[in-house]
C-alpha positions as CSV (number, residue, x, y, z in Angstrom):
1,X,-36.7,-24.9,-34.5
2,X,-33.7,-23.1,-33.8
3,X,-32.9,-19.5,-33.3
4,X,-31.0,-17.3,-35.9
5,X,-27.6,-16.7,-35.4
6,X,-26.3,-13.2,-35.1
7,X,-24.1,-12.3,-37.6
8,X,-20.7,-10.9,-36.1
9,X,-20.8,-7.2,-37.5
10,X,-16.7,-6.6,-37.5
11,X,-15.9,-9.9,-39.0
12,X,-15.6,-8.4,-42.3
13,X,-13.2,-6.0,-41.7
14,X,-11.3,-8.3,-39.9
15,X,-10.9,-10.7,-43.1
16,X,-9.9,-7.7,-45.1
17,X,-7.5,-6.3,-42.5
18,X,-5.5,-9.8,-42.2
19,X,-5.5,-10.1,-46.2
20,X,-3.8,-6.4,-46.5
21,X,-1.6,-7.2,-43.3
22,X,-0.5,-10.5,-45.5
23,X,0.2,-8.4,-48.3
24,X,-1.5,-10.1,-50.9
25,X,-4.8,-10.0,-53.6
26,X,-8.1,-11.5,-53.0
27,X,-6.9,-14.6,-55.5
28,X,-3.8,-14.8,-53.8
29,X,-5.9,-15.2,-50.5
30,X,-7.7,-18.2,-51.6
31,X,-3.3,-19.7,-52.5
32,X,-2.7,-18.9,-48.7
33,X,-5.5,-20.4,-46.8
34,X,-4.7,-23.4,-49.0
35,X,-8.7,-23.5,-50.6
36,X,-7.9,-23.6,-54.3
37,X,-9.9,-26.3,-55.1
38,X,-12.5,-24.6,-52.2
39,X,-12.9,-20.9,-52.9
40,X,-12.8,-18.6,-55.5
41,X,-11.3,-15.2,-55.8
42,X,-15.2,-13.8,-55.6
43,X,-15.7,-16.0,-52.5
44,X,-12.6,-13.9,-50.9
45,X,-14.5,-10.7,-52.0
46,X,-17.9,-11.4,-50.4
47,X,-16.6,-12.4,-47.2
48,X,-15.0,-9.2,-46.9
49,X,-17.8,-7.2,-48.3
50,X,-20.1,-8.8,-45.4
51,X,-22.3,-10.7,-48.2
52,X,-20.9,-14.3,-46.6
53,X,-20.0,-15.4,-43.7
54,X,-17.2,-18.0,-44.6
55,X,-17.7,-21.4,-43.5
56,X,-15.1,-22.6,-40.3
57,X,-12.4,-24.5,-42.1
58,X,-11.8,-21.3,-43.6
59,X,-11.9,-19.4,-40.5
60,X,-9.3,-21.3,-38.9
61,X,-7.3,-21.3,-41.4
62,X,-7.8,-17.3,-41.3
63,X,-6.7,-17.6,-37.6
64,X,-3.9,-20.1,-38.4
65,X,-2.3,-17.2,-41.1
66,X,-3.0,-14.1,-38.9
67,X,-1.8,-15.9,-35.9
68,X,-4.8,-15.1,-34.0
69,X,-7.3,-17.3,-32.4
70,X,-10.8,-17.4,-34.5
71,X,-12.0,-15.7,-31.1
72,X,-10.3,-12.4,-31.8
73,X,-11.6,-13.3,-35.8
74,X,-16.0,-13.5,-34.7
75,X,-16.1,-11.9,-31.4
76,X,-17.1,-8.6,-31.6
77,X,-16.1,-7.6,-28.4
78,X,-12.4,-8.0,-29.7
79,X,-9.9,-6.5,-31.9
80,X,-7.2,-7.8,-33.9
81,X,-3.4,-6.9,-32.8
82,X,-1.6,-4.3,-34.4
83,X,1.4,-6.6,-36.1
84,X,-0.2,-9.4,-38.1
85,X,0.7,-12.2,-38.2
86,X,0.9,-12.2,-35.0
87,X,3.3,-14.0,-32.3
88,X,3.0,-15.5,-30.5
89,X,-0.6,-16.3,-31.1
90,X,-3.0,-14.0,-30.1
91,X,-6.4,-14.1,-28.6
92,X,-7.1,-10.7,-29.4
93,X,-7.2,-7.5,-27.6
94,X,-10.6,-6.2,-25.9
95,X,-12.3,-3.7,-27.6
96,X,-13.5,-0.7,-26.0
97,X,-17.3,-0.2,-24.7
98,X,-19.3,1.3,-27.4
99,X,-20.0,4.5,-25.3
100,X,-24.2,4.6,-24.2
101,X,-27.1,6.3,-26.1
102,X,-28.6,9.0,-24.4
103,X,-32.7,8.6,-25.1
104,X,-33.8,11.8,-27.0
105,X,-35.6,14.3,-25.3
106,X,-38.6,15.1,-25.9
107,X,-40.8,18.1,-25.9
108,X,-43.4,17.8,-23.7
């Protein structure tokens, strides 16, 4: 059997960030990626709430509206641009290292 796939942790935000960048509503959303007869306004809401991952046709389409590649959209190790949409098309711009956990010390 296969392994699990692990979940992208910032991909969430990232849906919600292009939405607000687009200026628009969760229904509204579903009218721009061109999935009314796909999605529902709810759907919109769980993908940004981290409850579902959306499925790629979506993502593109995401990436296709932000003007990002779907890279910069599940790669945690990226970040969006500052000016969505962008242009030209971005592949995102590198996140910085999460800074290292020192172990505890412990009393001995």
């Amino acid at each position: 059997m296969g392994t699990k796939r692990r979940k992208p942790s910032h991909l969430s935000e990232k849906l919600t960030r292009i939405r607000k960048a687009l200026g628009g509503s969760q229904g509204g959303m579903v009218e721009k990626l061109g999935f009314t007869d796909k999605l529902i306004r709810e759907r919109i809401s769980e993908f940004e709430l981290g409850k579902r991952e959306p499925p790629y046709d979506v993502l593109l389409a995401y990436g296709e509206l932000a003007g990002v590649y779907v890279d910069a959209l599940i790669d945690d190790n990226l970040d969006l641009p500052d000016k969505l949409p962008a242009s030209p098309k971005s592949p995102g711009i590198p996140r910085p290292p999460a800074p290292k956990r020192r172990p505890a010390k412990r009393d001995v």
